[in-house]
N, C-alpha and C positions, 0 to 999 in steps of 0.2 A: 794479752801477750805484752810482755814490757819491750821498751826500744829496743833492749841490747838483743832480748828474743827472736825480735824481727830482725836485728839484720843479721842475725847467724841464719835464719832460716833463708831470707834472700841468698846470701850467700853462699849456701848448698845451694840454690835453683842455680847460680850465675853459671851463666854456659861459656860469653866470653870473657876474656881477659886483652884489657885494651889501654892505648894510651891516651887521655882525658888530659884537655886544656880548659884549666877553668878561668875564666876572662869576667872579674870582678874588683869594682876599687875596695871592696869592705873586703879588708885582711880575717877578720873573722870568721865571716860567713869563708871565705877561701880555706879556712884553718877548718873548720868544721866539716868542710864539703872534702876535703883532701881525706881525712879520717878516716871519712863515710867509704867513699870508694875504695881506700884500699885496704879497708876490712873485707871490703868483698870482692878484691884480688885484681885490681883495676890499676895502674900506674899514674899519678898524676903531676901535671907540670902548671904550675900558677902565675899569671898575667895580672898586674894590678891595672890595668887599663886598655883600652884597642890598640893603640899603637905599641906599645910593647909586645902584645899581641901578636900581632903584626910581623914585627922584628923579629919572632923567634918561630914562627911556624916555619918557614922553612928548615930551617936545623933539626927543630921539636920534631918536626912530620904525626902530629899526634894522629887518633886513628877519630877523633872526635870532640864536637868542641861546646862547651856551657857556658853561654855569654852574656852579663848582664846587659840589659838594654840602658838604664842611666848610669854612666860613667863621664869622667870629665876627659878631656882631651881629642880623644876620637872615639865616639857616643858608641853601644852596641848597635845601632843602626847603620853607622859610619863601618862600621868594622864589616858587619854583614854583606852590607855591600861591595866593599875590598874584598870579601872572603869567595863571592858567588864569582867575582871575576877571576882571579887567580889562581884559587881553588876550588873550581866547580864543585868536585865530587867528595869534597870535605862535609860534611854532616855536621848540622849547628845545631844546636837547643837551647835555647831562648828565656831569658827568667825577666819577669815582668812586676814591678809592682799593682796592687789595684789602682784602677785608670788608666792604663797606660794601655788600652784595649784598640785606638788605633795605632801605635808602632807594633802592637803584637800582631794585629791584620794587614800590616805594610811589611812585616819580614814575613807571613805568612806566606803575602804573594812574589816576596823575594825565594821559596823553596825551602824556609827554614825548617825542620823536621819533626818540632816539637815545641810548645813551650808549658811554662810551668811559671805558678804566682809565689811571690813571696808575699810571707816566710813560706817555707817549704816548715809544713807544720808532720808531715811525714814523705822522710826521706825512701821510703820504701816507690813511692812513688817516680821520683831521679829517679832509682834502678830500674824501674820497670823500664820508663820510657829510653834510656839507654841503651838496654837490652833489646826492645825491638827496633831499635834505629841502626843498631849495632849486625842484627840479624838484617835487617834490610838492604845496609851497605854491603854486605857478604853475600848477597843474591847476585841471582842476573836477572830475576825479575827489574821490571821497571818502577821507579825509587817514587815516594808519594807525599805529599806534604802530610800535618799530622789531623786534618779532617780528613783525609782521603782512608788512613789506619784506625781512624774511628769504625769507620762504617764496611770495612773489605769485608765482604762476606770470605769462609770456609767454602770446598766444594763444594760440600753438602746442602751448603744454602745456611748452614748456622755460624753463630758470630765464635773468635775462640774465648775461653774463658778469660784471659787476660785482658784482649779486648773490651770484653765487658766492663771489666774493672775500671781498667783508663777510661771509657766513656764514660761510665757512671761517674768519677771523679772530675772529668770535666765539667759535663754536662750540671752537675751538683752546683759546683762554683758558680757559672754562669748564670742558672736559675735562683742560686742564691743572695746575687748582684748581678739586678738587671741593667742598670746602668752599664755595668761592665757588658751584658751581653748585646744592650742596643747599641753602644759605641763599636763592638766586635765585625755586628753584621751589617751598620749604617760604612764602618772602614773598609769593608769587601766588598761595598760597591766599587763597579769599572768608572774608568771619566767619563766625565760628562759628553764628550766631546771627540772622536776618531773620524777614521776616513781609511779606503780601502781603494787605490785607483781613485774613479771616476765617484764616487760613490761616498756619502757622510753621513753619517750619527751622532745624534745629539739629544740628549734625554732632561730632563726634569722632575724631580723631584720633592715635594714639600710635605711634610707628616710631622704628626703630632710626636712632641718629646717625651712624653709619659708613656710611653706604648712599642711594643717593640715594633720596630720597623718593615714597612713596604721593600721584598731585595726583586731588583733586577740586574741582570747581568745576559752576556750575546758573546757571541763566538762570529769570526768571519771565519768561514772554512774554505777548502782547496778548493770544491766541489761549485764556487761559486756562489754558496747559500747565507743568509746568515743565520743564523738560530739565537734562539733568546729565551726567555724565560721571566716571569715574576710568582713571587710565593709572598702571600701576608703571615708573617710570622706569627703576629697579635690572632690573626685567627681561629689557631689552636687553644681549646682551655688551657689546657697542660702540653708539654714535647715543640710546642714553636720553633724555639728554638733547635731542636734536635733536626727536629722534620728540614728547615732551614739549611741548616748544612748538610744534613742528604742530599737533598737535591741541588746544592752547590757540585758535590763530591761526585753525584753518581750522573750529573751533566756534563762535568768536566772529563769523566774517564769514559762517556761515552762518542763525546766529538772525538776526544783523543783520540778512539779507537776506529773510526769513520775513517780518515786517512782523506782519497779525493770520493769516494763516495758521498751520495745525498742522505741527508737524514730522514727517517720513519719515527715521527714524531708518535706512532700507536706504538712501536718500540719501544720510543725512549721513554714514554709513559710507565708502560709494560714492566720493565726494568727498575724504575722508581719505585710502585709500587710494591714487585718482590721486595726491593730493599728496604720498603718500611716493613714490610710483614715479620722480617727479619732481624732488624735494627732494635737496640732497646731504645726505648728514650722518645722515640719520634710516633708522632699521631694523626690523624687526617689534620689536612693543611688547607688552606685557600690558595688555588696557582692558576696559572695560566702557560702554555709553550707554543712557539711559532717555529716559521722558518721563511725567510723571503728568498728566494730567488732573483738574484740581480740580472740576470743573464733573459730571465724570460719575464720580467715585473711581475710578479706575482706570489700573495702571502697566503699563508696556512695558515691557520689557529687550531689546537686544542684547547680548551676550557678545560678547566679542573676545580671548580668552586668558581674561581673571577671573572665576572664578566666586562667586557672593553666593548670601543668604539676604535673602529678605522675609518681612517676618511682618506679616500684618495687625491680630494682636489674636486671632485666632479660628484662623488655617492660617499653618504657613510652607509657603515654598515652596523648593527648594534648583536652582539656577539653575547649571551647568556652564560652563565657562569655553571651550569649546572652543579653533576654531582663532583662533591671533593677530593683532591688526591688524597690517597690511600680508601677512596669510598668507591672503588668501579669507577672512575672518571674515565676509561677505558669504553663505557656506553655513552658518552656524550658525544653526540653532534660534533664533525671534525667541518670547520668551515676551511674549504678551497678557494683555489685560483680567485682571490680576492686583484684588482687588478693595484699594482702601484703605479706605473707611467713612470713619471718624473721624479714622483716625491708623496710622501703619505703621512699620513699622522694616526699611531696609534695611544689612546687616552684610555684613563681609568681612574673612578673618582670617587671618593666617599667621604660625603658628607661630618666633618668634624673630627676627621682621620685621616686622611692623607690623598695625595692628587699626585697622577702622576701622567707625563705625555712625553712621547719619542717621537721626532720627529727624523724619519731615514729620506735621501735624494739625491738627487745628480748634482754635485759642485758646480756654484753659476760660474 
């Protein structure tokens, strides 16, 4: 099918019709991207940089916005950030050269809604991701960043055809340039460093640069608890990275949905692994999931593949790794009421690959 085939056929799919701010200093690619859209019945208004930007969305009111990340004057990251505060519920999509995989994981966790690599070697790709961000803003469901629409399941438990596409297209690139993909999920680790009241976190990480990355990441919830998680992306022969932001996606939309209840870490298991069952792209993984309780000192581990040490100060404990998520990690051994007291240290280590310790406690 030649270009011009494919965008009349997008253009018979396109469902809405909207007003597109495209936030780019290259006048070309602008000229080119302008064409595209409004071959396929789209409106669009053009910004050679953030703060011009800036200066006209109010007036503009577009209904969605395409923003290069390097620009001069006020950078796509500068803008984004102006953009989350003043216009929450504005919809951004993000175009990124290769390498630039941590500001693409630092607007991620700003709620950007999508991004995309230049050259945009096919534009059918823009439309698509347009289109469900376009359908998304027009919901009342609750809005998702663009791994969270990788991986939503259908009711039925199956993924839509589209989504498939957009995953595979991502997923493609990433494993294509693993650089790109270790700088992605090395950028979506949390800081080093929080506190919550009486209560702090502080973690440690060093691993090898050749290999995709050890992720950990923790939630303080209402309920009192904290929860956390690590997955070895490097694990997987193939889908690492897939499996990786699964379980980024389907942790996050499950604290979410916790509220002040506690969490059932055999749940959030449960739930994970439907969603590999489900998910193209992702494959058993090496993980581990907890939850401590601040309120009564005391930790949970599931094991999923990784096995850790806790020390509370007074006892370690050495925790086995059993079987892998997506392999029944769901029959492993769920270790309880580990005690914390004051302060604990949990560790995990492997030899000529990566080391990693958290250390949670009461603030001296």
């Amino acid at each position: 099918m030649s270009k011009t085939d494919s965008q009349v056929a997008v253009a018979i799919e396109q469902q809405h019709s909207a007003r597109v701010m495209v936030v780019d200093d290259d006048p070309v690619f602008r000229s080119v991207t302008r064409k595209f859209l409004e071959a396929i019945g789209h409106q669009v208004v053009e910004a050679g940089d953030g703060l011009e930007a800036l200066k006209m969305l109010g007036e503009v009111q577009p209904d969605l916005v395409l923003c290069d990340l390097a620009m001069p004057l006020l950078t796509g990251m500068e803008f984004t950030e102006e953009v989350r505060v003043e216009y929450p519920s504005l919809p951004v999509i993000v175009i990124s050269a290769t390498g630039d995989m941590g500001d693409v994981a630092k607007a991620l966790r700003m709620g950007v809604k999508d991004f995309l690599t230049k050259p945009l070697s096919d534009y059918r790709y823009l439309a698509e991701a347009i289109e469900v961000v376009l359908e998304e803003s027009s919901s009342t469901a609750e809005q998702s960043d663009f791994v969270s629409r990788w991986f939503r399941l259908d009711e039925d438990g199956s993924d839509s055809e589209q989504q498939e596409q957009e995953l595979h297209w991502h997923l493609d690139y990433l494993q294509q340039n693993p650089n790109a993909a270790r700088e992605l999920l090395t950028a979506l680790l949390p800081e080093k460093d929080s506190s919550l009241g009486a209560w702090r976190s502080s973690y440690r990480l060093l691993q090898s640069t050749t290999s995709l990355p050890l992720v950990f990441d923790y939630s303080w919830l209402m309920s009192g608890q904290l929860a956390f998680y690590l997955v070895d992306a490097d694990s997987a022969d193939q889908g690492g990275v897939a499996s990786t932001l699964l379980v980024r996606t389907l942790f996050d939309d499950y604290v979410r949905r916790l509220q002040h209840n506690s969490i059932d870490l055999k749940g959030l298991a449960r739930n994970l692994e439907k969603g590999m069952a489900c998910a193209r792209g992702a494959s058993t993984v090496e993980a581990l999931f907890g939850t401590i309780d601040l309120a009564e000192g005391s930790v949970s581990i599931l094991p999923a593949g990784l096995g850790c040490r806790w020390d509370n100060g007074q006892a370690q404990f050495n925790i086995a790794g059993g079987r892998r998520l997506g392999d029944n990690c769901l029959s492993n051994f769920m270790t309880k009421d580990l005690a914390l007291q004051e302060s604990g240290k949990l560790t995990m280590s492997r030899v000529g690959s990566s080391s990693f310790s958290w250390d949670i406690g009461l603030m001296v």
